[in-house]
C-alpha positions as CSV (number, residue, x, y, z in Angstrom):
1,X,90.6,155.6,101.6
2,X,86.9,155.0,102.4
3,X,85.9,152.1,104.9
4,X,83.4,149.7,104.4
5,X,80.7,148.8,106.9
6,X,80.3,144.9,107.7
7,X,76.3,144.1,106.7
8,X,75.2,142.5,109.6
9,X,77.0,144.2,112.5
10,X,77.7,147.6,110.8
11,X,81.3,147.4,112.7
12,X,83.5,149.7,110.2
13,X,86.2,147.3,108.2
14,X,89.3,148.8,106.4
15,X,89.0,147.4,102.7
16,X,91.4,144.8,101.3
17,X,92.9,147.0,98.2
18,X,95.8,144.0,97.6
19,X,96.1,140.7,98.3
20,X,99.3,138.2,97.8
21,X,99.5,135.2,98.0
22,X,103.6,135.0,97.3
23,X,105.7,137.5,97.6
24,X,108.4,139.0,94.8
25,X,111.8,140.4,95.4
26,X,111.2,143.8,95.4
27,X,107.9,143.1,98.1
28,X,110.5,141.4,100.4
29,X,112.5,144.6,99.9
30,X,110.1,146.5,100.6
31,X,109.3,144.9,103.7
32,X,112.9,145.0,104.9
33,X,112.7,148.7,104.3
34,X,109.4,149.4,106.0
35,X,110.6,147.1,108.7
36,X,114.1,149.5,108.9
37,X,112.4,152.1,108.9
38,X,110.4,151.6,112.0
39,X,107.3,150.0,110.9
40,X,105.4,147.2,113.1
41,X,105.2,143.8,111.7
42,X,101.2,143.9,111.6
43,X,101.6,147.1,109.8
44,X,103.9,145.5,107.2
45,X,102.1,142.4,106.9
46,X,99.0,144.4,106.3
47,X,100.1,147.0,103.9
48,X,102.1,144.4,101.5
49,X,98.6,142.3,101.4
50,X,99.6,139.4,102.6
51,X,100.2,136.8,105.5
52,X,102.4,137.0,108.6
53,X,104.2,133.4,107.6
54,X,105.4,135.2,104.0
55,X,106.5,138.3,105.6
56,X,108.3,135.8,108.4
57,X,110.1,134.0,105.9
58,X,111.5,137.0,104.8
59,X,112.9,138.2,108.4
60,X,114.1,134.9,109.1
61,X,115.9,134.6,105.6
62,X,113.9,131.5,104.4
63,X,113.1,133.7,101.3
64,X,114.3,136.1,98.8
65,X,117.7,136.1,101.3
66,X,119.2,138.8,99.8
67,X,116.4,141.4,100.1
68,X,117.9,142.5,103.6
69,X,121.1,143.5,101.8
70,X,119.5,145.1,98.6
71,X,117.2,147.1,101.3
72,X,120.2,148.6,103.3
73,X,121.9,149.6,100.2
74,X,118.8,151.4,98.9
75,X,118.4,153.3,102.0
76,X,122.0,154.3,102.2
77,X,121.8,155.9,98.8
78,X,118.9,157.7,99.9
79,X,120.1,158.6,103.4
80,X,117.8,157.3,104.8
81,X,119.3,154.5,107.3
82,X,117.5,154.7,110.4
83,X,117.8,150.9,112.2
């Protein structure tokens, strides 16, 4: 993925490929898996395109609650259970 360059300071940015302002279902899945499988919060937050608070509602249950479950069950099937 190329970088952009900021216009003024020329510091190198990583682009912004997706941005969400809610998240679905299957993102909270997602993030439990990434988050199973060993990936950092900041890493999550940033590769699902969207805020900290969304992705913390998600860890702390106060949405899509049953995305922790779905996500362990898809990782078992795939062997993949490493948390």
């Amino acid at each position: 993925m190329a970088t952009e360059v900021h216009p003024i300071t020329g510091d190198e940015l990583n682009p912004i490929a997706v941005k969400r302002a809610q998240l679905t279902f299957e993102n909270a899945v997602t993030a439990w898996i990434m988050k199973l499988q060993g990936e950092t919060f900041t890493d999550i937050v940033q590769k699902l395109g969207t805020n900290a608070n969304r992705i913390g509602e998600v860890f702390r249950g106060d949405a899509h609650r049953d995305a922790h479950a779905k996500a362990v069950a898809i990782l078992r099937k795939h062997k993949s259970l490493l948390v």
